[in-house]
Every structure is written in structure tokens, then in C-alpha cells.
OpenMM code with the backbone's topology and positions (N, CA, C; nanometers):
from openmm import Vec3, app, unit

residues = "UNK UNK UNK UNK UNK UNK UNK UNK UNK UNK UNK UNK UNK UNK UNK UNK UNK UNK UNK UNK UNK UNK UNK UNK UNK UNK UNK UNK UNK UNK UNK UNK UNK UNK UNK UNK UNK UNK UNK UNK UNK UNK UNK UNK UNK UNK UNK UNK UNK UNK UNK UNK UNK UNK UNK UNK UNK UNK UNK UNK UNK UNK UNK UNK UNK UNK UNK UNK UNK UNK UNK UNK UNK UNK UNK UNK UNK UNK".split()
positions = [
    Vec3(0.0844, -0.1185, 0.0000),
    Vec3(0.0000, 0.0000, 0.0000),
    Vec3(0.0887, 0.1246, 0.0000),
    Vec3(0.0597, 0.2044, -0.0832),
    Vec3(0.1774, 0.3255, -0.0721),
    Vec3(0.1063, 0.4750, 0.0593),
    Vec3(0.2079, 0.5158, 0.1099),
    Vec3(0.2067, 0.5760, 0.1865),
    Vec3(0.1364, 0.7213, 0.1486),
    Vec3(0.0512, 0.8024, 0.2450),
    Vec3(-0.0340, 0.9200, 0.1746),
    Vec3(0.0419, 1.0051, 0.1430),
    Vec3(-0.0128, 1.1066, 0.0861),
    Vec3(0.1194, 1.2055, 0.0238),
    Vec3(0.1029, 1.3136, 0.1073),
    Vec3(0.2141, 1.3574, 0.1289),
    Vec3(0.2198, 1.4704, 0.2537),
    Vec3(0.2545, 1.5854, 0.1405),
    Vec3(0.1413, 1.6526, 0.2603),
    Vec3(0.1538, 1.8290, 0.1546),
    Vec3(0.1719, 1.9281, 0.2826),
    Vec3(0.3112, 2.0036, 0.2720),
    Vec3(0.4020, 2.0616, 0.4091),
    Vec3(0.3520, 2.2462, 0.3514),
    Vec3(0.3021, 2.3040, 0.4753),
    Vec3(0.2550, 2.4292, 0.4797),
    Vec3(0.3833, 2.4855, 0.5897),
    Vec3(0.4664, 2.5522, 0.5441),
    Vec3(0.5498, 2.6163, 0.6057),
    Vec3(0.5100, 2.7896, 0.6785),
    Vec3(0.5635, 2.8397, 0.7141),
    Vec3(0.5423, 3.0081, 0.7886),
    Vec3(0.5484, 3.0911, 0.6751),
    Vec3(0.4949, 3.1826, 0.6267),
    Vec3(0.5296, 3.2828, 0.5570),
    Vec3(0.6161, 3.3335, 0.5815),
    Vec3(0.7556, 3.4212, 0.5011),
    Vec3(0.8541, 3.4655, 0.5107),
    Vec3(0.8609, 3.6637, 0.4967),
    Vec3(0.7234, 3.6388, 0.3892),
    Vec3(0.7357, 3.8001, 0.3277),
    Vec3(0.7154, 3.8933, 0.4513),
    Vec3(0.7886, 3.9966, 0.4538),
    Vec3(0.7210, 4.1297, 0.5416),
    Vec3(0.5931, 4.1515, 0.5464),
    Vec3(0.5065, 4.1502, 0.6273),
    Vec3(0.3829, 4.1876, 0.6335),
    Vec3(0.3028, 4.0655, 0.5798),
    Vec3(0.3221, 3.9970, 0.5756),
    Vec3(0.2230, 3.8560, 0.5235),
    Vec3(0.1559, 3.8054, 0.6340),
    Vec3(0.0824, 3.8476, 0.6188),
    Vec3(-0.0578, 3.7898, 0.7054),
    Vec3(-0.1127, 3.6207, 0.6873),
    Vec3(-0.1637, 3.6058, 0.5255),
    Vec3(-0.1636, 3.4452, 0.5197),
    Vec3(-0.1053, 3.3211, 0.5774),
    Vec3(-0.1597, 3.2414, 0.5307),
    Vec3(-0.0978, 3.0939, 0.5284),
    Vec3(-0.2285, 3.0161, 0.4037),
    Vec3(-0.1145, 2.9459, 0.3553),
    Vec3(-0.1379, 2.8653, 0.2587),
    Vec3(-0.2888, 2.8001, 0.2849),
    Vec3(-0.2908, 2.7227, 0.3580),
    Vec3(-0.3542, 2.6126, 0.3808),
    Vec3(-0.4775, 2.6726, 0.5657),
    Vec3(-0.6316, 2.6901, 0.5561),
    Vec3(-0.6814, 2.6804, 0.6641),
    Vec3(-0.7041, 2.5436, 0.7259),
    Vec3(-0.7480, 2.5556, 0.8561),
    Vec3(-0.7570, 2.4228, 0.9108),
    Vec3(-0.8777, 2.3501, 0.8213),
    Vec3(-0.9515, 2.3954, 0.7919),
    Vec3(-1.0737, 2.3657, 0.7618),
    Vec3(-1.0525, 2.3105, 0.6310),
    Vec3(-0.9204, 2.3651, 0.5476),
    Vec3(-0.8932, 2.2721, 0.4283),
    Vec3(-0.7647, 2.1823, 0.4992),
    Vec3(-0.7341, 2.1525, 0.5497),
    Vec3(-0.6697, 2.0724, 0.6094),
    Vec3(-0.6996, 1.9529, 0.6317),
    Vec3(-0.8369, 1.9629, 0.7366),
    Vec3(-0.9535, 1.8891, 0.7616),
    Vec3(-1.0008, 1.7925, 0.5990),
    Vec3(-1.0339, 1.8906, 0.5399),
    Vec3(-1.0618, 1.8103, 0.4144),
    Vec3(-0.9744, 1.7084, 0.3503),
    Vec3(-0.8338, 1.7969, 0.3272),
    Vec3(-0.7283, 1.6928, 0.2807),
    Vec3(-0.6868, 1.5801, 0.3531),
    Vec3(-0.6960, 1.5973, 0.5198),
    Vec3(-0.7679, 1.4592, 0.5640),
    Vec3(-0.7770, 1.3470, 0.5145),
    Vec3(-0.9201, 1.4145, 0.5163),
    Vec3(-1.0437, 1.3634, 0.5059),
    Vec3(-1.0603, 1.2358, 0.3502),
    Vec3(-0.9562, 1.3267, 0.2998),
    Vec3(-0.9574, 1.2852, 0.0926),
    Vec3(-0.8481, 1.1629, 0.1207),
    Vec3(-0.7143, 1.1874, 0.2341),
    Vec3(-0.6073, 1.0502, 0.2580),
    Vec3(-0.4942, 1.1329, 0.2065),
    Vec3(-0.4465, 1.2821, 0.2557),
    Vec3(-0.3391, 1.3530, 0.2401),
    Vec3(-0.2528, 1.3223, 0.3960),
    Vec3(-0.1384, 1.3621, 0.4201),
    Vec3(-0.0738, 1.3940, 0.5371),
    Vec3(-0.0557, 1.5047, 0.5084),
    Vec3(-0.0834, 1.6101, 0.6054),
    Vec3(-0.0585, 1.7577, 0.6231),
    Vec3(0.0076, 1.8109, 0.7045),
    Vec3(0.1655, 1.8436, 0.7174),
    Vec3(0.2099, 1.8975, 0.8141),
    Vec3(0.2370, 2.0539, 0.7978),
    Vec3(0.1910, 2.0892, 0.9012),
    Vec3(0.2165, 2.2825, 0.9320),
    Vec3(0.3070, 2.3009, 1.0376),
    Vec3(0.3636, 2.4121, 0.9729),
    Vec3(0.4971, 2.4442, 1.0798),
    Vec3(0.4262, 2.5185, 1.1567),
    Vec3(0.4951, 2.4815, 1.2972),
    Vec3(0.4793, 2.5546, 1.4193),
    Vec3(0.4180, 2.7073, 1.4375),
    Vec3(0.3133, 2.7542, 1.4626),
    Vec3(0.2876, 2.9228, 1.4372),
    Vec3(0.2581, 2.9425, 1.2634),
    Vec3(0.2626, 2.8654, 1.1897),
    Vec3(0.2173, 2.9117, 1.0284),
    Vec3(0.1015, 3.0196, 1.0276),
    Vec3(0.0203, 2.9543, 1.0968),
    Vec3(-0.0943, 3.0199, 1.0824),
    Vec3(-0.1719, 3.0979, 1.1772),
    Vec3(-0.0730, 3.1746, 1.2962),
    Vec3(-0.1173, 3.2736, 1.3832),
    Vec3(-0.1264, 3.3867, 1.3236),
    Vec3(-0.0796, 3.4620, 1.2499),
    Vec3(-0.0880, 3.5517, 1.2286),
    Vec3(-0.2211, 3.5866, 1.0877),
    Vec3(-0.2216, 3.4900, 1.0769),
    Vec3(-0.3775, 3.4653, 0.9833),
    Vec3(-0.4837, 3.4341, 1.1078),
    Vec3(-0.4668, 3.4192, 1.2282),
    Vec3(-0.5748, 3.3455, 1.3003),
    Vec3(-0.6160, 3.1931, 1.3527),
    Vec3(-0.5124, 3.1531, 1.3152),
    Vec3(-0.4981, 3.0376, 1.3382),
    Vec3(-0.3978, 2.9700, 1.4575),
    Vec3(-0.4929, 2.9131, 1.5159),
    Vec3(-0.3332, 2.8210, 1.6099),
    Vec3(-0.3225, 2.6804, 1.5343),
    Vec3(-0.2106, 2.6336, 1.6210),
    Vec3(-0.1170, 2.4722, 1.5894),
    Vec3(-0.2409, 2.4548, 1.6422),
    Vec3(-0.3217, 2.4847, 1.7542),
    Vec3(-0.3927, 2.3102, 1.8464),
    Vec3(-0.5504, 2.3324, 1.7349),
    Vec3(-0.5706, 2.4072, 1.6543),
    Vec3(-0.6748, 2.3839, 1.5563),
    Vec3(-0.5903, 2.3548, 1.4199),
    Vec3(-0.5073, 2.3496, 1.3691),
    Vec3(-0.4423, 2.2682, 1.3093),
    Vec3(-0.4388, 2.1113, 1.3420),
    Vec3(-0.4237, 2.0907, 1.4922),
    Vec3(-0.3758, 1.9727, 1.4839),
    Vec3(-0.5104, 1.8806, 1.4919),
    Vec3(-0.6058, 1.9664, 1.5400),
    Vec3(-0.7726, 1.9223, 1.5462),
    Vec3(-0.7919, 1.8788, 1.4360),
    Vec3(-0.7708, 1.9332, 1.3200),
    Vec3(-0.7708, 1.9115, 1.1848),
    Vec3(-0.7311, 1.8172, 1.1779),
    Vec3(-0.6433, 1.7345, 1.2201),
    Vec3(-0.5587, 1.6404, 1.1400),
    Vec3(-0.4292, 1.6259, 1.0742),
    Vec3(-0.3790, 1.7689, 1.1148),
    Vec3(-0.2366, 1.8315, 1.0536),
    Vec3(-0.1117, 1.7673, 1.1739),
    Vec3(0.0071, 1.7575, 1.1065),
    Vec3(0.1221, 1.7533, 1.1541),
    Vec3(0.1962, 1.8585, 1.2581),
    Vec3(0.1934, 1.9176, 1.3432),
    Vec3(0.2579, 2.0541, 1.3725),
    Vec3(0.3805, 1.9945, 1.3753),
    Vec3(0.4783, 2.0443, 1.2764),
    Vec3(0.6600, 2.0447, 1.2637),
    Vec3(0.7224, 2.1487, 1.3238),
    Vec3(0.8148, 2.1377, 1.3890),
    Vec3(0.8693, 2.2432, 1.4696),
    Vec3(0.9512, 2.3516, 1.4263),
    Vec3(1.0327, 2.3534, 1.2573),
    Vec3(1.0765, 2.4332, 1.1821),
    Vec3(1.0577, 2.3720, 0.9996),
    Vec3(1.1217, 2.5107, 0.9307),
    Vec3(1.1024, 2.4640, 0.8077),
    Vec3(1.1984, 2.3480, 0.7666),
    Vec3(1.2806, 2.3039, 0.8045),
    Vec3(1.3428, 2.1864, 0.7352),
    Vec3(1.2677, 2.0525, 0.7972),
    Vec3(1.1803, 2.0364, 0.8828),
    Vec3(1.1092, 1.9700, 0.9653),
    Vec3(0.9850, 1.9740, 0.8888),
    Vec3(0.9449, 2.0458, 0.8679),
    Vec3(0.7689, 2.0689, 0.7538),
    Vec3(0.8140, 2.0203, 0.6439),
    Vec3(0.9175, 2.0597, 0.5275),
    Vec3(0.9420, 2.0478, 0.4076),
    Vec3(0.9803, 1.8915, 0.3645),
    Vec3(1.0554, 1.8075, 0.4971),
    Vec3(1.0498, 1.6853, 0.4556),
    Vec3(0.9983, 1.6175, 0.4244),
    Vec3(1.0385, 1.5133, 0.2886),
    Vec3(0.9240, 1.4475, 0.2731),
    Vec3(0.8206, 1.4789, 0.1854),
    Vec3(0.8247, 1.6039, 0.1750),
    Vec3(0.6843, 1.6686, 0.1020),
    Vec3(0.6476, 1.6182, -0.0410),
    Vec3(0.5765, 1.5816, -0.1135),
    Vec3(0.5174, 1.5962, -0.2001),
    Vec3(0.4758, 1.7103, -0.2901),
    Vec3(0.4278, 1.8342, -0.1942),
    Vec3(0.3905, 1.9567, -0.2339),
    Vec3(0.4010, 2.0595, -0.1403),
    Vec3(0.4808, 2.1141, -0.1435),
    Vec3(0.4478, 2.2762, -0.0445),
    Vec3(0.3557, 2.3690, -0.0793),
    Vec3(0.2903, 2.3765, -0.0178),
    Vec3(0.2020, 2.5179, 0.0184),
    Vec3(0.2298, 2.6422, 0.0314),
    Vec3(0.2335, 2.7497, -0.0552),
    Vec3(0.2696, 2.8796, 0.0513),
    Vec3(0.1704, 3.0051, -0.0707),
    Vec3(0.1489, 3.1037, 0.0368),
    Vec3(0.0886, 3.2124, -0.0258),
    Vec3(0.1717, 3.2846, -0.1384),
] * unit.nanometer
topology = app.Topology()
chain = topology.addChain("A")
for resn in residues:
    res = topology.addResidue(resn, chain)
    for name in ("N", "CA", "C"):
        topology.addAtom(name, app.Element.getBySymbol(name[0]), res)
């Protein structure tokens, strides 16, 4: 059986970037479909989001970007 494909949502880098790639709520979905989703640590506070509704979702919380990006299949970013 091959293993799900992980799709890694890292922190935004730009000045003033508010986003993140990926909400929990599509997270949840990719789930839901048989993705692995890992989000780095804080990705998505500054959009409104915490890790512990990330991880509600079903997401990975990775503790930096070389930690999210492994592995990946697809990165995410705004």
C-alpha cells in the first residue's frame, strides 16, 4: 500500500504577510480525501490560526522549516 502524500505548509517569510497557505478547515478536508498535512509551528497565527486547531484538523505541527518540508510531495505557501 503506498504511503499518503504529505503536503508541508510552512510560515510565511514576506514582510507583512498575514496568510498561510492552507486553513484548518482545508486541512480537515485533505484529511479527510487521505493527504498527510504537516504545518509548521505558528504558520498560521498571524492569519488566526493556532497549531492546536491545526492539529484538530488532522495536521502535523513540525517544529521548523526543514522539519515541515520533509518528505513533502507539495508545499504550500501564499
Amino acid at each position: 500500500m503506498k504511503p499518503p502524500m504529505r503536503i508541508s505548509v510552512p510560515s510565511e517569510t514576506a514582510p507583512r504577510e498575514l496568510r498561510v497557505a492552507l486553513t484548518p478547515d482545508s486541512v480537515a478536508r485533505l484529511v479527510k480525501a487521505g493527504f498527510q498535512p504537516a504545518v509548521q509551528r505558528g504558520a498560521g497565527v498571524r492569519a488566526g490560526f493556532s497549531d492546536e486547531a491545526y492539529a484538530a484538523a488532522g495536521a502535523t505541527i513540525a517544529p521548523d522549516f526543514p522539519t515541515t518540508v520533509a518528505g513533502a510531495a507539495i508545499v504550500a505557501k501564499v
